[in-house]
C-alpha positions in Angstrom: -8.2 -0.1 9.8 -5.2 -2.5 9.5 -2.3 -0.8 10.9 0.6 -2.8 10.0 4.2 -2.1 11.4 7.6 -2.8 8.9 10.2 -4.9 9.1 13.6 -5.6 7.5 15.2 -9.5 7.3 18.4 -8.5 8.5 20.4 -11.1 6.4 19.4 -10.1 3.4 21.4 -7.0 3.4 24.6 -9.2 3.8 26.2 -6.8 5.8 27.5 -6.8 9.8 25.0 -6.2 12.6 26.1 -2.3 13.2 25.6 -1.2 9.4 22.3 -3.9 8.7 20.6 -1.9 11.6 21.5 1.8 10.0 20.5 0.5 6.2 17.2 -0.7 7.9 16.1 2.6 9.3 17.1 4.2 6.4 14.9 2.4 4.5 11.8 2.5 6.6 11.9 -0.1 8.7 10.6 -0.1 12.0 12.1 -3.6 13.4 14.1 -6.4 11.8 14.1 -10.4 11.8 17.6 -11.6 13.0 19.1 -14.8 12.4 20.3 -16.8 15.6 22.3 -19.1 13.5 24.0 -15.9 11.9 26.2 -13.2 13.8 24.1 -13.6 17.4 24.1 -17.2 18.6 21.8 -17.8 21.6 24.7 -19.8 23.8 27.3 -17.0 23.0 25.4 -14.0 24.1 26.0 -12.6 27.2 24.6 -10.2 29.6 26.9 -7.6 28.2 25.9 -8.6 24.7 22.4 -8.4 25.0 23.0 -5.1 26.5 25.2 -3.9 23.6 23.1 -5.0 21.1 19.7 -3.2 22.6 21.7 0.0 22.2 22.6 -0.9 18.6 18.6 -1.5 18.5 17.8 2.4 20.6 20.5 4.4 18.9 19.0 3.2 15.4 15.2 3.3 17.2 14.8 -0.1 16.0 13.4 -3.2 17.5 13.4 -7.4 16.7 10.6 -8.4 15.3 11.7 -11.8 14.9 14.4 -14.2 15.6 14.8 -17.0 12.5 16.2 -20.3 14.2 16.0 -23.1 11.5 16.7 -26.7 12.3 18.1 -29.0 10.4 15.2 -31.1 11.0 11.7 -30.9 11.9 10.1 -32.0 15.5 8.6 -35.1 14.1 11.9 -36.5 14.0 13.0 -38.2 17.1 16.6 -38.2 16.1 18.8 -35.7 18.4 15.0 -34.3 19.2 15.9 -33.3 22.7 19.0 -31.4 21.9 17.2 -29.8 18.8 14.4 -28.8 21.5 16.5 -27.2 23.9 18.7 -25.7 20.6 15.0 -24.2 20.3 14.1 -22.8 24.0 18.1 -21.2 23.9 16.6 -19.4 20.6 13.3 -18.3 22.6 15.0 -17.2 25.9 17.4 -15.2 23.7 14.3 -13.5 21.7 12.9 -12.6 25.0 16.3 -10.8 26.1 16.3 -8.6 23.5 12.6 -7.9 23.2 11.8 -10.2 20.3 8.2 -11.7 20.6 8.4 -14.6 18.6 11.6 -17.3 16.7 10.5 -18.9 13.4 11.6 -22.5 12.3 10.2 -24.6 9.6 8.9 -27.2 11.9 8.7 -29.8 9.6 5.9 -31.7 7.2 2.8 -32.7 9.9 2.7 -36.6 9.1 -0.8 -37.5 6.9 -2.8 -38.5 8.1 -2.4 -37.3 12.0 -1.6 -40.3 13.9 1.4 -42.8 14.2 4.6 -42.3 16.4 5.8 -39.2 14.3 2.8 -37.1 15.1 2.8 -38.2 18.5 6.5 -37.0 18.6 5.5 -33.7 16.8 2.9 -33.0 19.2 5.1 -33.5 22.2 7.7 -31.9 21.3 5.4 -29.0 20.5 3.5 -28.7 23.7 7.3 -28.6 25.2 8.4 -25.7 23.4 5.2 -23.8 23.6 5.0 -24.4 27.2 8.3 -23.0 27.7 7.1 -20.1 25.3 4.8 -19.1 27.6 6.8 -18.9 31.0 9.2 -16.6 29.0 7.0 -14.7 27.1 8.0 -16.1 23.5 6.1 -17.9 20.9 7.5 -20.2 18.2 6.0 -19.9 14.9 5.7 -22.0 11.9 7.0 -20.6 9.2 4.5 -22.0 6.2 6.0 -23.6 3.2 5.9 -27.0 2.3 2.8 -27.4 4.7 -0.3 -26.9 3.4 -2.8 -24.3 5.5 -5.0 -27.7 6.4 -2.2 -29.5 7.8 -0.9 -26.8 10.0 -4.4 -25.6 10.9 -5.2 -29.1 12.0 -2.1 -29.4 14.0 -2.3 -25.8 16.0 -6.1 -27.7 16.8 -4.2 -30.4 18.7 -2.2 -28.2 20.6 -2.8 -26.7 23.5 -3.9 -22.8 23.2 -1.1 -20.4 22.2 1.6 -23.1 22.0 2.3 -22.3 18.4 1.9 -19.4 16.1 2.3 -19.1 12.3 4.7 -17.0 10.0 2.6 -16.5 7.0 4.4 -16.7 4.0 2.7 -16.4 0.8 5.6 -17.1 -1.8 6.8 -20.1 0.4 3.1 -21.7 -0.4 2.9 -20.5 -3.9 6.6 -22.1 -4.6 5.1 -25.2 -2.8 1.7 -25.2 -4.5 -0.2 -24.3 -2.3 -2.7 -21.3 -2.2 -2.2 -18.6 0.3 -5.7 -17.2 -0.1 -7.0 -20.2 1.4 -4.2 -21.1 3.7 -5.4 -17.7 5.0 -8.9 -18.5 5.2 -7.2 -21.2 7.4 -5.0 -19.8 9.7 -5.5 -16.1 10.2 -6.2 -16.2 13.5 -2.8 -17.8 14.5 -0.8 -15.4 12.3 1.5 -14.1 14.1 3.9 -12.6 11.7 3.4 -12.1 8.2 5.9 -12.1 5.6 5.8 -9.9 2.4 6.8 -12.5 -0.5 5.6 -13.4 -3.6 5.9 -16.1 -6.4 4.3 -18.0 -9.1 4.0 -21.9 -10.0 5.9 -22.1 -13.6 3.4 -25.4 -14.8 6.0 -26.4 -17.8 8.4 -27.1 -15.2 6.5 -28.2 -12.3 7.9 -26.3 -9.7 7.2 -22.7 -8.4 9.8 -19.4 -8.6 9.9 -16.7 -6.4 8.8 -12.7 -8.1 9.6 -9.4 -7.0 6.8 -8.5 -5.0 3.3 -7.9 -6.7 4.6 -9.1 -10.0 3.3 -13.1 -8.4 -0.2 -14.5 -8.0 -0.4 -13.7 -3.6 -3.7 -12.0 -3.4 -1.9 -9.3 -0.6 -5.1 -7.1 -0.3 -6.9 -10.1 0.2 -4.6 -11.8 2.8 -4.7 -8.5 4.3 -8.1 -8.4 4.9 -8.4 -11.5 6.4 -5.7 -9.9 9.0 -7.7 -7.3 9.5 -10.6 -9.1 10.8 -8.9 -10.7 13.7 -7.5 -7.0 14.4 -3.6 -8.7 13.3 -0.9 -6.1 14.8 1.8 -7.7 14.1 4.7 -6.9 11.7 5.1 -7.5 7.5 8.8 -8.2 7.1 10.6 -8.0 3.9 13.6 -9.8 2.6 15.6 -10.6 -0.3 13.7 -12.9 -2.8 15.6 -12.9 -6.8 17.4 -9.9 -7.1 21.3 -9.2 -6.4 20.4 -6.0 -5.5 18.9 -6.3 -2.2 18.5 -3.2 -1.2 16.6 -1.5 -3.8 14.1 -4.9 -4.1 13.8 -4.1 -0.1 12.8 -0.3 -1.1 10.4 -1.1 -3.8 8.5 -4.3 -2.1 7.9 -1.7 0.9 6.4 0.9 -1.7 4.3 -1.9 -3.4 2.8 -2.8 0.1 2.4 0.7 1.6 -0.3 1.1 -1.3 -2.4 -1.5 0.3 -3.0 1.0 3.8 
């Protein structure tokens, strides 16, 4: 049986490190997703800090789930590549340090069809990072989006094994047009963090809208299930998708979910 742990995307409560922590026990969590572009920056943290911080995490008996490090641009990019690569290993050794197992980036649209300098540069660039990854002990994941579940699933192929993981996100696919029911079917053995999100494609307007939970067309039991079958024991983390009130959306998305195990 799927035994899925909770956790909290600390930014969305909009509130200072100390009190985030405290709101997200309260409400069930079991870990949270911090932002290393937010209130912890990887090249300002100290010894000291990281210690301070892990007793924020003990005293609130909290852990990270995930670290969020977005780039301005992907790694197909070759412009400032290097310095966005080691921006990327500073995020990862600072996930380590406080216990996190994995930092999430939108790694930018794998070029179509696979070949040509840019993916040659993506794939480089990847097998750097996830190289480093695995000497510290921390994976970066794709967060899925703009990417269809072929694109990424053909690029983890080219990889070498365990250089990249995947943050499923099922509204970021919807919004896209994408399906997450087969992105799934796709990529569920490289999930590494899933994301509890919904949305719907509004065809009048040609573009897609993020819902409160259940209320879009992500197929969760199904996705689920799919997780279940390559024994997934990571976390589901929830965050602030449409409504002001961030923590009540927080408190009913978890309910929603909790009916699925």
């Amino acid at each position: 049986m799927l035994q899925l742990r909770l956790g909290l995307h600390l930014p969305s409560l909009g509130l200072p490190l100390n009190k985030g922590l405290i709101v997200a026990a309260r409400l069930g969590a079991q870990a949270v997703e911090i932002d290393a572009r937010g209130e912890i920056k990887p090249r300002d943290l100290t010894r000291t800090g990281v210690r301070h911080v892990r007793k924020l995490l003990e005293d609130t008996n909290l852990r990270i789930c995930a670290v969020q490090f977005r780039t301005r641009r992907g790694y197909d990019d070759a412009e400032d590549l290097d310095r966005r690569i080691e921006a990327t290993k500073e995020a990862m050794k600072m996930a380590y340090d406080l216990g996190a197992p994995i930092v999430v980036n939108h790694i930018g649209r794998p070029p179509e069809p696979p070949e040509g300098p840019k993916w040659q540069t993506m794939i480089e660039a990847l097998t750097d990072i996830g190289r480093y990854g695995q000497k510290i002990g921390a994976t970066l994941c794709a967060r899925t989006g703009s990417e269809s579940g072929e694109d990424l699933q053909r690029l983890v192929a080219e990889l070498p094994l365990g250089s990249l993981g995947i943050d499923f996100d099922p509204g970021g696919l919807i919004v896209n047009g994408h399906s997450p029911s087969a992105a799934m079917d796709l990529l569920a053995p490289n999930v590494m963090h899933l994301r509890a999100r919904d949305g719907v494609r509004d065809v009048s307007q040609g573009r897609g809208l993020a819902t409160q939970l259940g209320r879009g067309s992500a197929d969760f039991p199904y996705l689920l299930s799919k997780l279940e079958e390559f024994e997934y024991r990571g976390y589901v983390t929830f965050e602030k998708s449409h409504s002001a009130d961030a923590e009540q959306e927080i408190s009913d998305a978890i309910a929603y979910m909790r009916s699925f195990w």
